[in-house]
N, C-alpha and C positions, 0 to 999 in steps of 0.2 A: 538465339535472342540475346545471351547475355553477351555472346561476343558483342555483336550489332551495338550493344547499348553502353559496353565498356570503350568500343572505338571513336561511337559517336559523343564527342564533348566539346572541350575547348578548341580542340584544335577546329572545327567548326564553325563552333557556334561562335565563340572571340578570334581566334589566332587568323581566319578567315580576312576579319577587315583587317588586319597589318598586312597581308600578303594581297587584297587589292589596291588597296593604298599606297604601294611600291612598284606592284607591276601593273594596273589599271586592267586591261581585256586579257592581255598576255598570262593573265595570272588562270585561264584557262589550259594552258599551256602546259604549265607549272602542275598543277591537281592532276591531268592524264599520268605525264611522268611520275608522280606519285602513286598513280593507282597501279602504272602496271607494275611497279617495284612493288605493290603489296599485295600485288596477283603473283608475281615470280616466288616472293617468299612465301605465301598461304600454300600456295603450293607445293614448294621444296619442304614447306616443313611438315607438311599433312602427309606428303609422300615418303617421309623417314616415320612419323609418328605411325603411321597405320604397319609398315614392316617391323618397328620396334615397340607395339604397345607397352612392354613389360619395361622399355627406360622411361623415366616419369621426364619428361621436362627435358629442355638442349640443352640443359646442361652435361648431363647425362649421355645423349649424343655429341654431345664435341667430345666430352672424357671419352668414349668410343673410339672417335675417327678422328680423332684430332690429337688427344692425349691428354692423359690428368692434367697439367698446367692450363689448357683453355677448357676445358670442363670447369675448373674452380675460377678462371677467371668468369668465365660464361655466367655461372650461378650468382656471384657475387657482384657481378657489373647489371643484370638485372634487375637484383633486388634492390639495387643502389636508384636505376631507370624508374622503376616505379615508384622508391616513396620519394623522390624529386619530384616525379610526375604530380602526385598526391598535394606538394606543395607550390606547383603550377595551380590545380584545378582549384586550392585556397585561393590564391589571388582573381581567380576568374570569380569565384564568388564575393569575391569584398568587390570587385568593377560593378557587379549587377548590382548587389545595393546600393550602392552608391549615385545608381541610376532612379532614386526616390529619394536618396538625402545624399546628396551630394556634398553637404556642408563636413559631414561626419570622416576622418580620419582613416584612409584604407586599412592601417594597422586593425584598428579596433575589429572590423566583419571579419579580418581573416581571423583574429583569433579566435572568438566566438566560432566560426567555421570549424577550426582545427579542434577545439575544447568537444563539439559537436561528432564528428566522428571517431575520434577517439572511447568517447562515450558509446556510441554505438557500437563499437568492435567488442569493449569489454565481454557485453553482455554474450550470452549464447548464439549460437550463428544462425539461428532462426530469426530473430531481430536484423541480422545482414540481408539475407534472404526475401523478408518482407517490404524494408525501404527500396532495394534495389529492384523488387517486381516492381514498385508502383515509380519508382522515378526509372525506370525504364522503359515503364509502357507512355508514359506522361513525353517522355523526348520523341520517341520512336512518333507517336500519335501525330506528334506538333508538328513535324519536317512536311508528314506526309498534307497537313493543312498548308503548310505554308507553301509546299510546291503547287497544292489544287491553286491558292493564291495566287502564284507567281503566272501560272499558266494564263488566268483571268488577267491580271496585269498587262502580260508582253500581249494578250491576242484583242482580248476584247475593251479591257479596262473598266473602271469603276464611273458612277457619278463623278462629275467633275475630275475626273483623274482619265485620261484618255489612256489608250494603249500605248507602251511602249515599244514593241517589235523591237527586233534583236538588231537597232541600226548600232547600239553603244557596243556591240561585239562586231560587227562587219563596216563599218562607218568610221571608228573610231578617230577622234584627232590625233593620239598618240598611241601607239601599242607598248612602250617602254619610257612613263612618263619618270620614272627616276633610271632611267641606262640599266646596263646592266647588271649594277649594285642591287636595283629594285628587283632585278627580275632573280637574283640571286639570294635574297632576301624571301623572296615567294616560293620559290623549289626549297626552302631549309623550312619554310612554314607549312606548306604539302606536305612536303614529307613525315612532318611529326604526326600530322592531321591522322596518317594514316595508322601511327604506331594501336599495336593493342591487336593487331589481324592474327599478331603469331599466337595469339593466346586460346588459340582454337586446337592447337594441337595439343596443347597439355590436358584434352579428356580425353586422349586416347587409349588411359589405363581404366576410367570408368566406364566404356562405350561396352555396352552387350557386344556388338558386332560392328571391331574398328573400321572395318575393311568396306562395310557399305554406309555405314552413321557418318566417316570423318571427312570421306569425299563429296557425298550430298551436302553437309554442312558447311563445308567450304564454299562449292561452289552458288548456293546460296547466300552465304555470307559474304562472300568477296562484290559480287554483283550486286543486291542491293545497297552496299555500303559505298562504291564506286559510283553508282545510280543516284544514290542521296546525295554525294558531294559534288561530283559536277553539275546536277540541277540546278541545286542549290544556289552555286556559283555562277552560273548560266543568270537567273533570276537578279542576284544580288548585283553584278555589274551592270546587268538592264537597266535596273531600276534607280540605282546610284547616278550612272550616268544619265539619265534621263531626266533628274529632278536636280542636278548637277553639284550633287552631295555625295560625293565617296568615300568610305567609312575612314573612320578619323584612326589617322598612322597610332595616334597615343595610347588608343583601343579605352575611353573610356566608356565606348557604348557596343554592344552586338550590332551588329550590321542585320541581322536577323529585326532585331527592333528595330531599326532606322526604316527598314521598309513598309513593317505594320505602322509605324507612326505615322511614313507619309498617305499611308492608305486614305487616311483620315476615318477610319472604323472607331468607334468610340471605345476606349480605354485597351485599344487592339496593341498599342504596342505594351503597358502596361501589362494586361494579360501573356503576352510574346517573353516581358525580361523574367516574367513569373517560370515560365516553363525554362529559358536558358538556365534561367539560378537551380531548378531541380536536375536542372542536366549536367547541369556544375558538381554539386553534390551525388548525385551518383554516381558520376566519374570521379569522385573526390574518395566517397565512398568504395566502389570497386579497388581505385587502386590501393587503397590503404590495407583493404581485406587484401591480396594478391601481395602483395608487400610481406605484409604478417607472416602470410604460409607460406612464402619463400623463404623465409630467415628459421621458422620454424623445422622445413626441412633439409634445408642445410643442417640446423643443429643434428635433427637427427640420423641424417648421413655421416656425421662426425665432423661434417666442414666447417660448423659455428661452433661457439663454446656452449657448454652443454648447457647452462640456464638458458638458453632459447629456446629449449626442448620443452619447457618445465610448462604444465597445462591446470588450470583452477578445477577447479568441482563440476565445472560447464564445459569442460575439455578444451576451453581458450589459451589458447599460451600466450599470455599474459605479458607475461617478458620480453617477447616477440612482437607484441604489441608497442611497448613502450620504447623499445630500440628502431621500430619500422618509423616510430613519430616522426625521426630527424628529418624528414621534410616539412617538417609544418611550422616546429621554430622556426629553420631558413628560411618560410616565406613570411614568416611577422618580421624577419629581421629586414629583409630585402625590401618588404611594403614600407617598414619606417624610414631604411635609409634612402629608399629610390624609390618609392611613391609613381614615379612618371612613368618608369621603364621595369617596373619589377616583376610584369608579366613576361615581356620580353626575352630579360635575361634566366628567367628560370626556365623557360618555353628552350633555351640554346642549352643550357644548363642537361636539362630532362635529354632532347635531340640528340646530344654527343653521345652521350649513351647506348640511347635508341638504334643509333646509325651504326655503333659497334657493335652491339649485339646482333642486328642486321648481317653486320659482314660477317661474324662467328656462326651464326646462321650458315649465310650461304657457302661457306667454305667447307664448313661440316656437311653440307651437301655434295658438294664437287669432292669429296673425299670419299663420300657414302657413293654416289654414283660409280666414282673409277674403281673405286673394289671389289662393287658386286659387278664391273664388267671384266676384273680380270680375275675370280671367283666363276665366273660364268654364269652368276642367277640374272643377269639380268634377262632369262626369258619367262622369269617369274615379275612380270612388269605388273606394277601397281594400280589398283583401280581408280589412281588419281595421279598423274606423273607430270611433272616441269615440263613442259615444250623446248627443245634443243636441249633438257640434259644439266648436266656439268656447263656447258658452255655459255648456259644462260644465267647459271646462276656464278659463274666467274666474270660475267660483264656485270650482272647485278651489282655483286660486292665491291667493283672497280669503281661503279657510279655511288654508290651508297659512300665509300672512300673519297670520293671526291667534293662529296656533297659535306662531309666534316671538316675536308683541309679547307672548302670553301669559307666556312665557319670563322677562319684567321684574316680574312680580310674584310669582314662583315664588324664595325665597329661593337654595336649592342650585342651579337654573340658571340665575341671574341672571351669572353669571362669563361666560356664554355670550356675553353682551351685550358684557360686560368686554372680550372677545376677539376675538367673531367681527364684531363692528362698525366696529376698526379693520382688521381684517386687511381685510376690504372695502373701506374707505380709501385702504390702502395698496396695494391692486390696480388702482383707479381713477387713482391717482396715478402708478403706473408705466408703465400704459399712455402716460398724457397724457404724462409724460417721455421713452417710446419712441418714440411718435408724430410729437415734439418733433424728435431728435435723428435720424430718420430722414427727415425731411422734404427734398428735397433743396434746394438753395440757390437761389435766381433769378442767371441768368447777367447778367452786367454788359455 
């Protein structure tokens, strides 16, 4: 469930209408390819997580099968992924207010946003625990309303709102109404949609019994989440196209709201931007908490400097808190200087990440596969295993690869490059300097 609820957010609920808004129908297209890249990795990585309960985290398996240098890049480009992510899901929250005072300054909601979870982390992690049951079950609740909705929509329709039937997906006037920029533009917003699935393998060390909890959980979690988004999708382009309003490229509104509005239900879209903003915030929430306790144990693996370790009276680490923030400045700064696009570019920003850990991911699998076939365990096959192997998750990592380098010709995520190419630099670089200076000396 808290996978389910940490997956489902922006890239949904907002990142959604940018990606119909570029590819129009085709942008169904676009979410399948996304889903089955985040079937091939739930998998690959549930299928390493359940034979290696006792390594916590891919980081841990790439230091395995890959070697300390992508183990410490792995850990650290994560925890970088998430709190970027954290100051995406800021910006998603200052759009939804903004959807009842519009006059009001994006800057201003993000900060109050960021000031907001911050606060919440402090406290003891029962307080995390709590906000995120109830804005968890509050999103999860709302999709499944709005798909019973959608279904009334496309079949039978409302008073004065006829059905629309799925002529705007089989009919359509254009399938690639911006070329293949648009539609290139939709598979980089799919994609992110999907990020958060691998985060199911990291309870493989809390699981009573990894071997039958992490493969039912998968395949439940991958299914319904795949289920929600292309409905979802299915609905939004019916309905857009049909009242011939398709969600605005600039993303000041949910597409989610655009369609209770046109419902014409009284205060239905209102009610609608209520539930995205708490789905905002618990994905804003989640990944701040996910952030923290990455950096946390790094510190105490040795890979952060040791005040990251350091825990208050509530056993919070504290430190790790206030270092995990650096996404939430970035996005006050990004809302004041680009206002138009600042969702955009933090949405490419978070992605580049995403998309690398992805291929560290799948690589760590095509590693893990070929040893234990030339070890000979593979006839100790796993109670949840990749379909085609190694060779599915070596196409995987190829397309996930591609979908970055696509990234440099995409004007609004080309910053991503800007950023996320040296922060990788500057990870390789630290190692080598740690490495360095931890090396011990040859005795005289």
């Amino acid at each position: 469930m808290l996978t389910i609820g940490g997956v489902i957010g922006t890239g949904l609920f907002l990142g959604s209408g940018l990606a119909v808004s570029m590819a129009g129908p085709t942008v169904l297209l676009t979410f399948v390819v996304g889903g089955l890249l985040a079937i091939a990795l739930t998998y690959a990585a549930t299928e390493m997580a359940v034979a290696h309960p006792d390594l916590h985290g891919f980081g841990a398996l790439a230091h395995r099968y890959l070697g300390p240098l992508a183990g410490f890049t792995q850990r650290w480009l994560y925890w970088g992924v998430v709190a970027i992510g954290a100051g995406t899901e800021t910006v998603a929250v200052g759009i939804y207010v903004r959807y009842w005072w519009p006059q009001v300054p994006l800057w201003i909601p993000v900060t109050l946003a960021a000031a907001a979870v911050i606060t919440v982390n402090v406290f003891p992690v029962r307080a995390f625990g709590t906000v995120e049951y109830w804005f968890s079950s509050i999103k999860v609740a709302a999709i499944v309303v709005f798909l019973v909705l959608g279904a009334v929509l496309l079949t039978v329709g409302l008073p004065d709102r006829p059905a629309t039937g799925l002529s705007a997906v089989t009919d359509a006037p254009s399938y690639l109404p911006h070329g293949l920029t648009g539609l290139v533009v939709a598979l980089i917003v799919a994609t992110f949609s999907f990020g958060g699935t691998e985060a199911l393998a990291l309870t493989a060390a809390e699981s009573a019994d990894p071997g039958r909890d992490l493969p039912r959980a998968a395949r439940g979690t991958i299914l319904r989440v795949c289920l929600y988004y292309l409905l979802s999708m299915v609905v939004i382009v019916s309905v857009s196209q049909a009242v011939g309003r398709a969600p605005d490229g600039a993303l000041t509104t949910s597409p989610f709201v655009l369609v209770f509005e046109w419902t014409g239900l009284p205060a239905a879209a209102a009610v609608m931007n209520f539930v995205v903003l708490t789905a905002a915030l618990s994905a804003l929430n989640t990944a701040f908490y996910v952030s923290t306790r990455t950096l946390h144990s790094l510190a105490v693996d040795g890979q952060a400097p040791a005040w990251a370790r350091r825990v208050n009276r509530h056993g919070v680490p504290v430190n790790a808190v206030a270092a995990s923030a650096i996404g939430l400045p970035l996005a006050v700064t990004v809302s004041l200087v680009s206002p138009d696009d600042a969702f955009a570019k933090l949405l490419g920003i978070a992605l580049f990440g995403v998309a690398t850990t992805w291929v560290l991911i799948f690589a760590t699998h095509v590693a893990f596969r070929r040893r234990r076939r030339t070890a000979g365990d593979e006839a100790h096959r796993s109670p949840l295993s990749l379909p085609g192997g190694w060779h599915t998750s070596a196409a995987a990592a190829v397309a996930m690869a591609l979908v970055v380098v696509s990234m440099l010709f995409v004007g609004t995520f080309r910053v991503a490059w800007t950023v996320g190419a040296p922060t990788v630099a500057v990870i390789v670089v630290t190692y080598a300097l740690t490495r360095t200076v931890r090396r011990p000396r040859p005795r005289r």
